[in-house]
C-alpha positions in Angstrom: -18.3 -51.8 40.2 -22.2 -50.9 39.6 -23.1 -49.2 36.4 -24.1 -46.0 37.9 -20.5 -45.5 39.0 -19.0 -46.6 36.5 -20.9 -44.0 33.9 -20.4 -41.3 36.6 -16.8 -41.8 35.8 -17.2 -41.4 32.4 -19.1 -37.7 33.2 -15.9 -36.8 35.1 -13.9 -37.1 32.5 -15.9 -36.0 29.6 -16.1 -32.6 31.9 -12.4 -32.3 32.7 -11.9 -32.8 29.1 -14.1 -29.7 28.3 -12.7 -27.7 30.8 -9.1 -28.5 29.7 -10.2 -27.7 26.4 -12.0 -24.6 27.0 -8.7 -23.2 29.3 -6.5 -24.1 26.2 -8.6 -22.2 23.9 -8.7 -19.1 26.0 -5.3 -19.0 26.7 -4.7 -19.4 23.0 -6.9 -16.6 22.6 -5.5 -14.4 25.1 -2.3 -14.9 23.4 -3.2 -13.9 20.2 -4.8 -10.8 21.5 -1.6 -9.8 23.5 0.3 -10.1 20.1 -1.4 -8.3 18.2 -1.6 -5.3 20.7 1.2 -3.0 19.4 -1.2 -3.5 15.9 -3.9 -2.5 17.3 -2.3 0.2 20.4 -0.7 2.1 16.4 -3.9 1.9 15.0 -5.5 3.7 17.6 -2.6 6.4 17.7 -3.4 6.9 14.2 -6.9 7.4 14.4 -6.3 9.9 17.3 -3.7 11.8 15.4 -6.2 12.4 12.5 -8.7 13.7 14.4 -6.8 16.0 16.3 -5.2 17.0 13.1 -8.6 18.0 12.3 -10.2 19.4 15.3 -8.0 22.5 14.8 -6.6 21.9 19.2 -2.8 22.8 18.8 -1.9 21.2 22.3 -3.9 17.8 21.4 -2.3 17.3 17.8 1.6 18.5 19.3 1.0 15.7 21.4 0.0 13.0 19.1 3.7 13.8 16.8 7.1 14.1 16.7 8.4 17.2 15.2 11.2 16.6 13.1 14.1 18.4 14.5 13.8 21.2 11.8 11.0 22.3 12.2 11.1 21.6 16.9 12.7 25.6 17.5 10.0 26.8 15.7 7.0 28.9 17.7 3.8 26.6 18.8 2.0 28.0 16.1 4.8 28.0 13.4 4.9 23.8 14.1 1.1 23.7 13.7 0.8 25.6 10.4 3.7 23.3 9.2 1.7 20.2 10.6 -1.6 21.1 8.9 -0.5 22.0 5.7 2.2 18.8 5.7 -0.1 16.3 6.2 -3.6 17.2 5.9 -3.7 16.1 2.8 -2.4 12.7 3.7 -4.7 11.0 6.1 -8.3 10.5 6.0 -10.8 7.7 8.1 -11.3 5.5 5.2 -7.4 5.3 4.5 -6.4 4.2 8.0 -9.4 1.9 7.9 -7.6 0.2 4.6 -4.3 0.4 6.1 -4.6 -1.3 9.7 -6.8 -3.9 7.6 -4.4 -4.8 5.0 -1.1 -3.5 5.8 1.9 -4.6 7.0 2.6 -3.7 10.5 5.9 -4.7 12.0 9.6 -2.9 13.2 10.3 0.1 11.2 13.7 -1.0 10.5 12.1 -4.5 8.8 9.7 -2.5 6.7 11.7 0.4 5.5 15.3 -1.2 5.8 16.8 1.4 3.3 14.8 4.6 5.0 14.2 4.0 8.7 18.2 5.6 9.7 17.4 8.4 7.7 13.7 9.0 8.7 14.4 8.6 12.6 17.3 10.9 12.4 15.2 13.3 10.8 12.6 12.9 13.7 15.2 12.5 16.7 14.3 9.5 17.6 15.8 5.6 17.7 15.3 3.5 14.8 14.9 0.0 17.2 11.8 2.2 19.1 9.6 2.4 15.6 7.1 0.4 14.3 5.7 1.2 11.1 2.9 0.5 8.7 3.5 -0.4 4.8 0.6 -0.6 2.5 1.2 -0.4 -1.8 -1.7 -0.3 -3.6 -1.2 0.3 -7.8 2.3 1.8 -7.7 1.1 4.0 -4.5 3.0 3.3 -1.5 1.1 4.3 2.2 3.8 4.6 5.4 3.0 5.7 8.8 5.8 5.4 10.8 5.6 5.5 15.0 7.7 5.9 18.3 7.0 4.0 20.9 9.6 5.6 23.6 7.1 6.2 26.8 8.1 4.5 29.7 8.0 1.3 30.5 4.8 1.6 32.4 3.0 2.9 29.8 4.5 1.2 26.7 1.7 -0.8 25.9 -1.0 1.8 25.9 -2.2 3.3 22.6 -0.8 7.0 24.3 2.7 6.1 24.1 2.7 5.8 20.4 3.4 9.4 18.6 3.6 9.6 15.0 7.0 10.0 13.4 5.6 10.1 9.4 2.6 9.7 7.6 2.3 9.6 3.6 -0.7 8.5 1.5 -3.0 7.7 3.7 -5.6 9.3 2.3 -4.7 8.5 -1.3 -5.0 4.4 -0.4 -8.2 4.3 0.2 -9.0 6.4 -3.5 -6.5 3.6 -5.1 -8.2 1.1 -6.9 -7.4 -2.6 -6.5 
């Protein structure tokens, strides 16, 4: 075998090496990323519930929650006044920023095993279709509980979540470490 062939070999493999490499790395990658969609799908949810909380559009925040079924045969704008003066106080930017960085995210019934029955009655909803996020922070604890019930074709976008409960949001990002 001449030596020209022989190190021309050699390149071969060296490049279906890298390329086997490289495929295993992006798949590994693209796993990952699939993962941890739900995370980031809730997060997004989140961000858009606050800001419609704030923009003052009725429609636009009535879709981003479930009512709890108390308050679901009141008028449109009997729900929103209960809505704004609920939670306001309870969500702000920087406190969702804290909480999808260093929160747990998971199943609502692994998080809040003792509350998650009684919250998703209270909301009308199935337990098994909630995720939830847990942050405590010097004896403060932040929850924001979702439903993901949309259909199956649009499970997986960040409009299928609909928020369920949110407490101390806001308060987590003023808590010290």
């Amino acid at each position: 075998m001449k030596p020209v062939q022989k190190g021309l070999r050699v390149k071969i493999r060296h490049c279906l090496a890298l390329v086997a490499v490289i495929v295993l790395a992006a798949g590994a990658a693209y796993f990952l990323w699939q993962r941890d969609a739900p995370r980031r799908n809730s997060g997004r949810a989140i961000e858009t519930f606050a800001a419609a909380l704030n923009s003052g559009n009725a429609d636009s925040l009535l879709k981003t929650v479930v009512l709890p079924v108390a308050v679901s045969g009141r008028t449109s704008a009997e729900q929103i006044e209960f809505l704004t003066k609920a939670l306001h106080d309870e969500i702000s930017p920087e406190g969702i920023g804290v909480l999808k960085r260093e929160g747990q995210f998971g199943s609502l019934t692994n998080l809040f095993p003792v509350e998650a029955k009684t919250w998703a009655e209270q909301a009308g909803v199935n337990p098994e279709d909630c995720v939830a996020f847990r942050m405590e922070r010097n004896g403060l604890r932040a929850e924001v509980v979702l439903v993901n019930n949309a259909p199956l074709a649009t499970r997986h976008s960040s409009l299928a979540f609909r928020i369920v409960r949110c407490n101390n949001v806001k308060q987590l990002a003023a808590a010290k470490l």
